[in-house]
C-alpha positions, 0 to 999 in steps of 0.5 A: 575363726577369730572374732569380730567387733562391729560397734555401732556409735551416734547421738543418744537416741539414733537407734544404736540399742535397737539397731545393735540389737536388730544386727545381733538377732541378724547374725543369729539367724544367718548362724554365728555364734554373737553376743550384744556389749554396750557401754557404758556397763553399768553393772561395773563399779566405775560404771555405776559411777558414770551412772551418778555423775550422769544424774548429776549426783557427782561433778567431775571436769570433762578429762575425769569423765572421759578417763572414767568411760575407758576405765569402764571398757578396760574392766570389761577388757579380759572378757571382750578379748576372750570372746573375740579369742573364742571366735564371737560376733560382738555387737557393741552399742557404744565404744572408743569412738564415744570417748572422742567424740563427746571428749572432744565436743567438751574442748579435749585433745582428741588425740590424746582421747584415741592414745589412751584407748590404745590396748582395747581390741580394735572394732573391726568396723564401726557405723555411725547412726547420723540423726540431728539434735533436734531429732534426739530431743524429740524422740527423748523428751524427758529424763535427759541425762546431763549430756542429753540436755545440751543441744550445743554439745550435741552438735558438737558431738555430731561434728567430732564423729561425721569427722572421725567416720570421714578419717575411720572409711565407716559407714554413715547410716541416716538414722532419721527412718524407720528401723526396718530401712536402717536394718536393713541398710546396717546389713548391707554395710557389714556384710562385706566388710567381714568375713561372715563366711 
């Protein structure tokens, strides 16, 4: 059976780790072979890279972020196809979707953005965890990172991907409750977009 990508995407702080996470220990119990991915990968040299930028320790124009987040999934690109040629779940926190959306919020073409992302293996579906701003402010108050700190950006985050869920048919989960209910919503949207059989 060939492999299947389930990415989750939302603003920092919309329960995407814990989710992805949920979904992974999901998958386990039910008797799949998965694995949980997240990006960026920061254990990658262009990924400790972002790390700094994110810091503020290095000032780069949005285009070189954006070019820097993808760069970091195509290092990542032989062992994701390798694992989805093996048959595996892959659990993803964060993935092409991120780069529009944030690409995007910052004034960058989001066809373009979606173009050079072209040659990584599709998700099979994407859900997006919908939470305001506001709300990601308050469940992170402190050690913010440079994107974080933006509520304007946020929003504009928020926009680019209620749109790209609208064009893409994913599901869009109210990330605003507790994380049983969204788990539990998150199974009932996956389930028969795939062949978990």
């Amino acid at each position: 059976m060939a492999g299947q990508l389930i990415v989750f995407e939302g603003l920092d702080q919309s329960g995407k780790q814990t989710q992805a996470e949920l979904l992974r220990d999901w998958l386990k119990r039910e008797g799949h072979k998965t694995r949980l991915v997240s990006f960026p990968d920061y254990g990658t040299s262009i990924g400790e890279e972002i790390a700094r930028a994110l810091q503020g320790e290095r000032e780069y124009g949005a285009d070189v972020m954006q070019l820097l987040y993808v760069a970091n999934r195509c290092e990542r690109k032989p062992d994701l196809q390798r694992w989805l040629d093996g048959g595996l779940i892959l659990v993803c926190d964060r993935y092409t979707a991120s780069t529009v959306a944030y690409g995007e919020a910052e004034g960058l073409d989001p066809g373009w953005l979606t173009e050079i992302q072209r040659s990584l293996p599709p998700p099979s579906v994407t859900i997006l965890l919908d939470i305001s701003p506001e709300t990601a402010v308050r469940r992170k108050a402190v050690a913010r990172d440079r994107y974080e700190r933006d509520l304007d950006l946020q929003t504009r985050v928020r926009q680019s991907y209620k749109r790209q869920a609208s064009a893409g048919g994913w599901p869009v989960i109210d990330g605003e409750r507790s994380r049983e209910v969204i788990a539990a919503d998150v199974i009932r949207a996956v389930t028969p977009r795939l062949d978990l059989t």
